[in-house]
C-alpha positions as a printed Julia matrix, in Angstrom:
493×3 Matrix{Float64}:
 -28.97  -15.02   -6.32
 -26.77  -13.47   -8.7
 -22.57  -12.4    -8.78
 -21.32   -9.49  -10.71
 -18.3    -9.05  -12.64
 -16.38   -6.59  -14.24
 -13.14   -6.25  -16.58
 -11.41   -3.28  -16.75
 -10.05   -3.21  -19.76
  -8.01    0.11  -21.66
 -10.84    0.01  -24.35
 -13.73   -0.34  -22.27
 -15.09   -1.61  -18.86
 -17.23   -4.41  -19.1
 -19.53   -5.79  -16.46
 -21.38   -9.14  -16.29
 -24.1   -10.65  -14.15
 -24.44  -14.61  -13.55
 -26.7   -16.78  -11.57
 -24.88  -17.71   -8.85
 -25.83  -21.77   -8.63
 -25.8   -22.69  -12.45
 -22.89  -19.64  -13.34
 -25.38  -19.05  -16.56
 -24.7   -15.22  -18.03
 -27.52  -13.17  -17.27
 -26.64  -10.3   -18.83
 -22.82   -8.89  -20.16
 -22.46   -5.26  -21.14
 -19.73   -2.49  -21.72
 -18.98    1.23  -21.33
 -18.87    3.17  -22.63
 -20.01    2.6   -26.12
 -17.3     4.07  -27.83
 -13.47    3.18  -26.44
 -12.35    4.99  -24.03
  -9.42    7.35  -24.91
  -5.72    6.4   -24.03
  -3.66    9.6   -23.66
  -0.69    9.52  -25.37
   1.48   12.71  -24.77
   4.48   11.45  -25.95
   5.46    8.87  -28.28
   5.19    5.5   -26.6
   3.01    6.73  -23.38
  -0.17    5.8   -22.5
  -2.28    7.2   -19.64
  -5.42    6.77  -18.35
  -7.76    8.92  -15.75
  -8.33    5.76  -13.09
 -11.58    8.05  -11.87
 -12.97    7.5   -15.53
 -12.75    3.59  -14.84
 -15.17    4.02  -11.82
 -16.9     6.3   -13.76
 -17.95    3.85  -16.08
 -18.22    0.9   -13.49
 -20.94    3.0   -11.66
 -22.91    3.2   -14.91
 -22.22   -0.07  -16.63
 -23.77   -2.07  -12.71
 -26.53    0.35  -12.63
 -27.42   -0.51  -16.54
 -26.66   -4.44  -16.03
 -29.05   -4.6   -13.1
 -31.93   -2.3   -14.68
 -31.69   -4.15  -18.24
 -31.66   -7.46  -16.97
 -34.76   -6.39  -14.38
 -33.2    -8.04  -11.43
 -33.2    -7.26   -7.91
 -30.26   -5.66   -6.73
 -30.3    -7.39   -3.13
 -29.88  -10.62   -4.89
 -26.17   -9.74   -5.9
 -23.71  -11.67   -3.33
 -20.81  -10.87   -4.33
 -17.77   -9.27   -6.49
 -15.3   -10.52   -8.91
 -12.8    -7.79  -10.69
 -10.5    -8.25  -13.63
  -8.32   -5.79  -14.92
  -5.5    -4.34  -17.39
  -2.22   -6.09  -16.4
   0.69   -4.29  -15.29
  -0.32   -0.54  -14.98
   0.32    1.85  -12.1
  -1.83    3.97   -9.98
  -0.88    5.87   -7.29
  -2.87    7.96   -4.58
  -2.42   10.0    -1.5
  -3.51    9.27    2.11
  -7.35    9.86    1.44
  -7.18    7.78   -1.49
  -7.03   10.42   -4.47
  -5.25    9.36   -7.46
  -2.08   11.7    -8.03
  -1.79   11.44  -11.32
  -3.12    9.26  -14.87
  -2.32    5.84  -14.6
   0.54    4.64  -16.57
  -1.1     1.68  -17.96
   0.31   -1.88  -19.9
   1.07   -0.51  -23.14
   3.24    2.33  -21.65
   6.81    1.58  -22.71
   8.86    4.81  -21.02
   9.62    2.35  -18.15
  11.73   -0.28  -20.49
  15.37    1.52  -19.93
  14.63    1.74  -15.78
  13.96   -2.29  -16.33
  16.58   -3.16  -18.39
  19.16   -1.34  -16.41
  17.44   -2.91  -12.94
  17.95   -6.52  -14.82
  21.78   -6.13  -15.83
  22.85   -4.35  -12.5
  20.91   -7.03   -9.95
  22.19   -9.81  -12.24
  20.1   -11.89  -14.44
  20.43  -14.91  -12.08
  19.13  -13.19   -8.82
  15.98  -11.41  -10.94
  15.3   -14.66  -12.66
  15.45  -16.88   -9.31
  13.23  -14.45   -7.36
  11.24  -12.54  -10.06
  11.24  -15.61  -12.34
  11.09  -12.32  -14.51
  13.34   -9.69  -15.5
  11.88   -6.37  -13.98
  11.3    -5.02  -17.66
   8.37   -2.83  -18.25
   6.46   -3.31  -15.04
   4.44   -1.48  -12.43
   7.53   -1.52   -9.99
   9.71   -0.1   -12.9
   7.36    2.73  -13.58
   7.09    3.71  -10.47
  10.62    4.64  -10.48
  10.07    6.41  -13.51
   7.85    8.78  -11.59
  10.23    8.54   -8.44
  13.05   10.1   -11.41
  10.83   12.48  -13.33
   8.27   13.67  -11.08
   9.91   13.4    -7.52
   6.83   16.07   -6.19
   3.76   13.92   -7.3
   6.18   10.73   -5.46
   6.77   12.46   -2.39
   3.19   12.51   -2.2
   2.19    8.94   -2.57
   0.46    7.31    0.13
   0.18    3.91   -2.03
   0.96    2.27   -5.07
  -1.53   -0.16   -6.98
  -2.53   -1.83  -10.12
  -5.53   -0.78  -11.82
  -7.93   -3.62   -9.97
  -6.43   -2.23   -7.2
  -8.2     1.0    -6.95
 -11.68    0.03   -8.35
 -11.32   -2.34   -4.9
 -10.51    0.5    -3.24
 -13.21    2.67   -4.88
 -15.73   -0.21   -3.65
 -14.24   -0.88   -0.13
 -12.6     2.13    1.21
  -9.63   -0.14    1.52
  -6.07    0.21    0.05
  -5.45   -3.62   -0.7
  -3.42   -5.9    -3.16
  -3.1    -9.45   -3.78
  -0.25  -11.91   -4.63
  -1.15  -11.64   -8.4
  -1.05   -7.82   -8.45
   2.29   -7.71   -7.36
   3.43  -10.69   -9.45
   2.07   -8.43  -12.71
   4.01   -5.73  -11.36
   7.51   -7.48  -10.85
   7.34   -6.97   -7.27
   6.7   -11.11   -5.87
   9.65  -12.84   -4.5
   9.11  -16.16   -5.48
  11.82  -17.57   -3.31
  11.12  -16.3    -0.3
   7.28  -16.04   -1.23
   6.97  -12.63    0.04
   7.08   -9.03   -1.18
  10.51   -8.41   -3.52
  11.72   -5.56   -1.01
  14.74   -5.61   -2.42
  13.71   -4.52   -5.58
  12.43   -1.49   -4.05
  15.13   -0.67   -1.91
  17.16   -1.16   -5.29
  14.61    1.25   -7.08
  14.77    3.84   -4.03
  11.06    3.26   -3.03
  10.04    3.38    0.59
   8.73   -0.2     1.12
   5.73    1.52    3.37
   4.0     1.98   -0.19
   3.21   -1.48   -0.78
  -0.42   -2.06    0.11
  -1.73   -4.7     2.61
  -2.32   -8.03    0.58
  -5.4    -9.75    0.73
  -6.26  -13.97   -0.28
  -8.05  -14.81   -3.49
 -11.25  -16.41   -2.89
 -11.85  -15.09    0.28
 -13.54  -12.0     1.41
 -11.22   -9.01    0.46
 -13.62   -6.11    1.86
 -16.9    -5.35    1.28
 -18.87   -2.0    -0.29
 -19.04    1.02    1.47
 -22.47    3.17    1.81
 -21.17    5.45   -0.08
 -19.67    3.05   -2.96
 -23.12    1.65   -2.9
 -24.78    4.85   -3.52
 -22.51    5.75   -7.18
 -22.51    2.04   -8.13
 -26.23    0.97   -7.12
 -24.69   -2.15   -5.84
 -26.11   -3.16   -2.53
 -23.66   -2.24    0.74
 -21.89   -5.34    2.27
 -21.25   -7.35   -0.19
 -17.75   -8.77   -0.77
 -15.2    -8.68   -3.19
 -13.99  -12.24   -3.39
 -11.68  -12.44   -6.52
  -9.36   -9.92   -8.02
  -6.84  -10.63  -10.95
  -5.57   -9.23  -14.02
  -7.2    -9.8   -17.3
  -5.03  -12.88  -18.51
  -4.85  -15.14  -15.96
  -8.51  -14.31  -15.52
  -9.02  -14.63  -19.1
  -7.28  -18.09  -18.56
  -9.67  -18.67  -15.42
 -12.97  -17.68  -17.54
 -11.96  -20.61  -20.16
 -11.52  -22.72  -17.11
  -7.24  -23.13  -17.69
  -6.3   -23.81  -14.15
  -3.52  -26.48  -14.51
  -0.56  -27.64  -15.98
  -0.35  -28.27  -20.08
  -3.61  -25.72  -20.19
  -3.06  -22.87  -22.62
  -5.48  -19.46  -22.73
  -5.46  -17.79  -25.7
  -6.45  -14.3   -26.33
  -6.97  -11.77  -29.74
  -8.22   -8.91  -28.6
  -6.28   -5.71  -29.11
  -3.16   -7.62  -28.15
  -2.7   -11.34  -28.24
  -1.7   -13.3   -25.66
  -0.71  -17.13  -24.96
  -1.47  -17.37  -21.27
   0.3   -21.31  -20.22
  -0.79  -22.86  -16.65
   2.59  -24.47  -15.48
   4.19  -25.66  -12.23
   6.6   -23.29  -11.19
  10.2   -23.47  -12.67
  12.92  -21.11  -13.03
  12.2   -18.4   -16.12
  14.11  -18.9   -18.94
  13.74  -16.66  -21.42
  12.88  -13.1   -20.7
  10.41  -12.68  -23.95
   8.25  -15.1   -21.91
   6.87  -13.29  -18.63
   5.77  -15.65  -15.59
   2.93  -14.44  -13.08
   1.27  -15.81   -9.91
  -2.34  -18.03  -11.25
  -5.16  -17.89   -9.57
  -4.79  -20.67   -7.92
  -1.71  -20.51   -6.69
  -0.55  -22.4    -3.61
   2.47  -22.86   -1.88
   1.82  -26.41   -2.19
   0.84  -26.56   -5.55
   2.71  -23.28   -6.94
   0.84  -23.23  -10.5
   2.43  -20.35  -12.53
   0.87  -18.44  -15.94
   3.95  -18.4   -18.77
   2.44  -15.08  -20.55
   3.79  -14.65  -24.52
   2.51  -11.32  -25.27
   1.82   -9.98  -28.68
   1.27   -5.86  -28.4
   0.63   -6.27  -32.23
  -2.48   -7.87  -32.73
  -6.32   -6.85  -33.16
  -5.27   -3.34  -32.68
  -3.7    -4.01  -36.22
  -6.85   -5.25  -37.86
  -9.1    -2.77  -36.44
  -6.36   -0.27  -38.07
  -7.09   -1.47  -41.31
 -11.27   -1.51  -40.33
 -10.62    2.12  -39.39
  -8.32    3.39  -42.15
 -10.1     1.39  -44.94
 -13.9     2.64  -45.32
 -14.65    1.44  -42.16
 -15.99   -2.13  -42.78
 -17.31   -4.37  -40.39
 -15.09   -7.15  -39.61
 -17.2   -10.04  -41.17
 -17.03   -7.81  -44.43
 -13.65   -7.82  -44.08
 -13.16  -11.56  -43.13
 -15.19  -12.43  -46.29
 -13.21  -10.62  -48.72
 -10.06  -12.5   -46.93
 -11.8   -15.74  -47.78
 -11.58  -14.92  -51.29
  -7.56  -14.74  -51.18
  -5.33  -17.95  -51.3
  -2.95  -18.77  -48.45
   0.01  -16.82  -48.33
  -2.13  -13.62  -49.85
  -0.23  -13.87  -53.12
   3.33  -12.45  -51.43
   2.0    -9.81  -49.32
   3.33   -9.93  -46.19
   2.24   -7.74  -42.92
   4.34   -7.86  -39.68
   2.13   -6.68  -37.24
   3.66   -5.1   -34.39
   2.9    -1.39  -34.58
   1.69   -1.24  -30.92
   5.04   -0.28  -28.94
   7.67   -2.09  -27.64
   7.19   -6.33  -27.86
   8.5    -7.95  -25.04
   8.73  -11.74  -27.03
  11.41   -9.07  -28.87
  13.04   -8.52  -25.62
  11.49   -4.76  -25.72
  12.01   -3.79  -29.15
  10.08   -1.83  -30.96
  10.08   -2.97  -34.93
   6.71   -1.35  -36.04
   4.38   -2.41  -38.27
   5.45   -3.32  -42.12
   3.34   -4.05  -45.32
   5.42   -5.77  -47.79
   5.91   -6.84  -51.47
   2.68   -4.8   -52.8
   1.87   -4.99  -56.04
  -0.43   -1.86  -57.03
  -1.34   -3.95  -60.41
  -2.23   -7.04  -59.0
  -3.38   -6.27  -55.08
  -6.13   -4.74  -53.46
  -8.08   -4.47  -49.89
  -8.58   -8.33  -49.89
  -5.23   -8.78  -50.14
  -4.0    -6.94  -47.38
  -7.11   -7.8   -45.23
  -6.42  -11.67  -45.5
  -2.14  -11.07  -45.1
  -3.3    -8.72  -42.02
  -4.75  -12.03  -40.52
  -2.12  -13.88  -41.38
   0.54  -11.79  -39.93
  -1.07  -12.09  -36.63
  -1.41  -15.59  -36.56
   1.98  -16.23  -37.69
   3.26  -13.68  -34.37
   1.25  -16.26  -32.78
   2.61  -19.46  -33.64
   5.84  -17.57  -33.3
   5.21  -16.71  -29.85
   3.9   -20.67  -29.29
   7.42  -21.52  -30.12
   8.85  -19.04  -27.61
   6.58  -21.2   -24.89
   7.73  -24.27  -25.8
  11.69  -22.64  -25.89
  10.38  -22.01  -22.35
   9.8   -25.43  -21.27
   6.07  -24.78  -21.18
   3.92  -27.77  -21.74
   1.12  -27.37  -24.56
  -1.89  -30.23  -24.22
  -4.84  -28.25  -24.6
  -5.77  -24.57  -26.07
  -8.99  -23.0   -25.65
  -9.78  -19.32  -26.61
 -12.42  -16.67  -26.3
 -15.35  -15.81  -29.14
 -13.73  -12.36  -29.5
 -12.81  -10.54  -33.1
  -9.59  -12.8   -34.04
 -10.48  -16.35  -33.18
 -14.53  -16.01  -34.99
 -12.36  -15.57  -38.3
 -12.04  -19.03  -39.68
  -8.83  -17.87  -41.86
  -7.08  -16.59  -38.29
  -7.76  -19.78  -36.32
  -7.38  -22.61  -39.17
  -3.92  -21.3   -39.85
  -3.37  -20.9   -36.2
  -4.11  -24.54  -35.57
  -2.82  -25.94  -38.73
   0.68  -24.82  -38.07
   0.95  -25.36  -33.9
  -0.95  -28.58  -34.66
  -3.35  -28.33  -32.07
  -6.87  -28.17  -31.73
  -8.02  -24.71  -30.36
 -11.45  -24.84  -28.03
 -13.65  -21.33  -28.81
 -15.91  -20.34  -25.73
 -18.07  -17.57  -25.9
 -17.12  -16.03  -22.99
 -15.55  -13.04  -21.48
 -13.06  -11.8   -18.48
 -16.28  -10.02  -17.02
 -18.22  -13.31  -16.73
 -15.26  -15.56  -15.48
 -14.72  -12.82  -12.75
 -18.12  -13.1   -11.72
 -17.79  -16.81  -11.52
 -14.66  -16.92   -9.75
 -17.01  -15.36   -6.63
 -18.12  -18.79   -6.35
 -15.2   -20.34   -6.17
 -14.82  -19.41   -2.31
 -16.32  -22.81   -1.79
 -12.92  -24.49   -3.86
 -15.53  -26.09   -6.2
 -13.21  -26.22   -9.46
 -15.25  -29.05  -10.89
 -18.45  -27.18  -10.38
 -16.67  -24.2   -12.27
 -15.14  -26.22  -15.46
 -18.76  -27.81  -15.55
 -20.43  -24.21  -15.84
 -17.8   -23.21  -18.08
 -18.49  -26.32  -20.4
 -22.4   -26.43  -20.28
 -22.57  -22.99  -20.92
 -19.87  -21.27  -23.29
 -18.52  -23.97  -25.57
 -19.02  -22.98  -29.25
 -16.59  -25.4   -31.68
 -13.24  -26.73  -32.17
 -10.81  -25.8   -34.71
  -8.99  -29.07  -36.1
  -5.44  -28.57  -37.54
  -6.23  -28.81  -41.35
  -4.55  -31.72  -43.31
  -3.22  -29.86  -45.75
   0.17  -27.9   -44.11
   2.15  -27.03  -46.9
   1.18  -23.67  -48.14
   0.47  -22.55  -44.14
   3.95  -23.56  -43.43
   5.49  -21.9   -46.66
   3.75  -19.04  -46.27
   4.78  -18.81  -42.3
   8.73  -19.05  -43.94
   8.32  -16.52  -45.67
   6.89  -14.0   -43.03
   9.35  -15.63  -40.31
  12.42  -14.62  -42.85
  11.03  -11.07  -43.56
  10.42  -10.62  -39.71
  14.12  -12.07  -38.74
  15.18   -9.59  -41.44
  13.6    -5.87  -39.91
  15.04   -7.5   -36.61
  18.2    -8.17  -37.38
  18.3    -4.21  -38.21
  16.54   -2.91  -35.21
């Protein structure tokens, strides 16, 4: 027997199979083979078609279940991950109205920041543990403001995970952690924030009905089976979006675990017991396994600036594959004699409470540098934003025991994760796993079995450990050095 999961990511939609008693990856694809295209129609905006999602989660389950020659009666059940923090709407049959104003959108950070100083900081950091910022609940008053005949027509509101369920099930559904990512859980009161809404001017009769984790949250329609090829009945069990699943796949479920990402952004993803928010560059979100009685909270530092800026240089620079690229970096001492790269050229950073700074490449020297140069300060740069965001956790009372991160671009390049460790002073776990095959575990965890999910996780994705290296000082004077350029652009932004 077999579970199927899929990640929805902005790049691509990936979809894994796993055996259902041992969790072992059967097979783990994407689609489509090139990235899928983010519209961006004005500077700072990014859409996506949600129909193009399904689109390619039809074609990535029927590919998954004829390459890895399995039965597709065997399949039990569904897990879905997905982009954080986007918006879809749709009418009353379930249409989207429009693109989907998805996480790296920033046209929504005025509506936030205006929400956060008129409610009062106190109230939104009580309920919201968050300030309303650049979230779903905020962008949906952006379309309430700018395109009041497409919001008139709105049946529902949902996050991207959302409608794939729907696309599956028929059923217009949500969960706790949806509406977390979207600003829009009361905390407090442990309910629906209806008062944002009513603040925002958004008829509450939007929000969808919200369905349990781990439980059974509808099942596939004939017809869902029919595009998809997966067999009608089955559940979806598990929904969440991509970090705390992330966190979930690398088996952080409790307090003083830390999930970290580098994929086109970077993320530190900390399991905590829930406390008031601090610090609005740190975002807090319902975990998976959250429970009135045991309330465990994700502190999310987000980095916008982070593979997206390597793959830049991949793209712009003859196109070289990334171990290339990492190997001419190993030829360059720490500190890529004085170039310095601050990496943030993806939008607005919320660990810069929304600013937008760019990207910089500094102190070239067109005698003495070359590709190497700016290949290895590229990977420095992001690691530094990461250790800077690490100290924006721990400003934030989070508790750092244990890291563990996913096999993906950043963390296979010995130069990223060596300076990474060496100057948090931690040891960082690599897994080779994905979002796609932790949702597809997760199915299983309707029987509560966390053990029996760490143990699948350990057996079968644990790669190495990076050890903080013994020799600090160039990693930390180097990480001066970028830390006083950065606090320089800032201080003119």
């Amino acid at each position: 027997m077999y579970y199927i999961g899929y990640d929805i990511g902005s790049s691509s939609v990936k979809a894994a199979l796993v055996e259902a008693e041992t969790g072992k990856k059967v097979i783990v694809l994407n689609e489509p083979q090139n990235e899928m295209e983010i519209l961006s129609i004005h500077p700072d905006w990014a859409e996506q078609d949600p129909e193009i999602w399904w689109q390619h989660i039809c074609t990535a389950t029927k590919r998954a279940i004829r390459e890895a020659n399995i039965d597709a009666s065997k399949i039990q059940g569904i897990g879905i991950s997905y982009q954080m923090h986007g918006l879809v709407i749709v009418d009353a049959a379930g249409n989207a109205l429009r693109n989907s104003i998805i996480w790296c959108d920033s046209r929504a950070v005025e509506i936030g920041n205006t929400a956060f100083a008129e409610i009062g900081e106190q109230k939104c950091m009580e309920h919201l543990l968050n300030s309303p910022g650049n979230f779903t609940a905020s962008k949906l008053k952006w379309v309430k403001e700018n395109e009041p005949e497409v919001y008139n027509k709105i049946a529902k509101y949902m996050l991207p995970g959302d409608y794939i369920a729907l696309k599956l099930t028929g059923e217009v559904t949500t969960t706790k952690n949806g509406l977390s990512e979207g600003m829009l859980w009361d905390y407090k009161e442990n309910k629906v924030a209806d008062w944002l809404l009513d603040y925002y001017g958004i008829d509450k009769s939007l929000t969808p009905k919200i369905v349990e984790n781990f439980t059974n949250q509808g099942v596939v329609t004939e017809k869902a089976s029919a595009e998809s090829g997966l067999p009608a009945g089955i559940p979806i069990v598990y929904r969440a979006g991509d970090q705390p699943n992330n966190a979930l796949a690398l088996n952080v479920l409790n307090p003083g675990e830390v999930a970290a990402t580098g994929g086109t952004s970077g993320v530190f993803y900390a399991v905590s017991e829930m406390s008031l928010g601090k610090s609005t560059r740190v975002n807090n979100f319902v975990h998976v396994n959250y429970e009135l009685e045991t309330p465990r909270v994700g502190k999310l530092l987000n980095i916008n600036g982070a593979g997206i800026q390597y793959r830049w240089l991949r793209n712009n620079m003859g196109n070289e594959s990334y171990e290339a690229m990492n190997e001419k970096a190993s030829n360059i001492e720490v500190g890529s004699e004085g170039v310095v790269v601050i990496p943030f050229g993806n939008g607005a950073e919320r660990m810069f409470n929304n600013k937008n700074i760019g990207t910089h490449f500094l102190n070239l020297n067109l005698n003495i540098h070359n590709s190497a140069h700016l290949f290895r300060a590229s990977l420095e740069g992001i690691a530094f934003s990461f250790v800077y965001g690490m100290e924006c956790l721990k400003e934030d009372n989070a508790t750092i025991n244990v890291i563990r991160a996913g096999n993906d671009n950043l963390f296979r390049s010995e130069i990223f994760s060596n300076t990474v460790a060496t100057l948090i002073g931690h040891e960082i776990e690599i897994y080779n796993t994905t979002g796609a095959v932790g949702a597809a575990r997760a199915v299983g965890l309707k029987d509560g079995d966390y053990n029996k999910f760490g143990a699948n996780v350990s057996d079968n994705d644990h790669v190495m450990t990076f050890l903080p290296l013994h020799n600090k000082e160039p990693y930390e004077t180097a990480y001066k050095k970028w830390k006083q350029e950065l606090e320089l652009i800032l201080t003119t932004k």
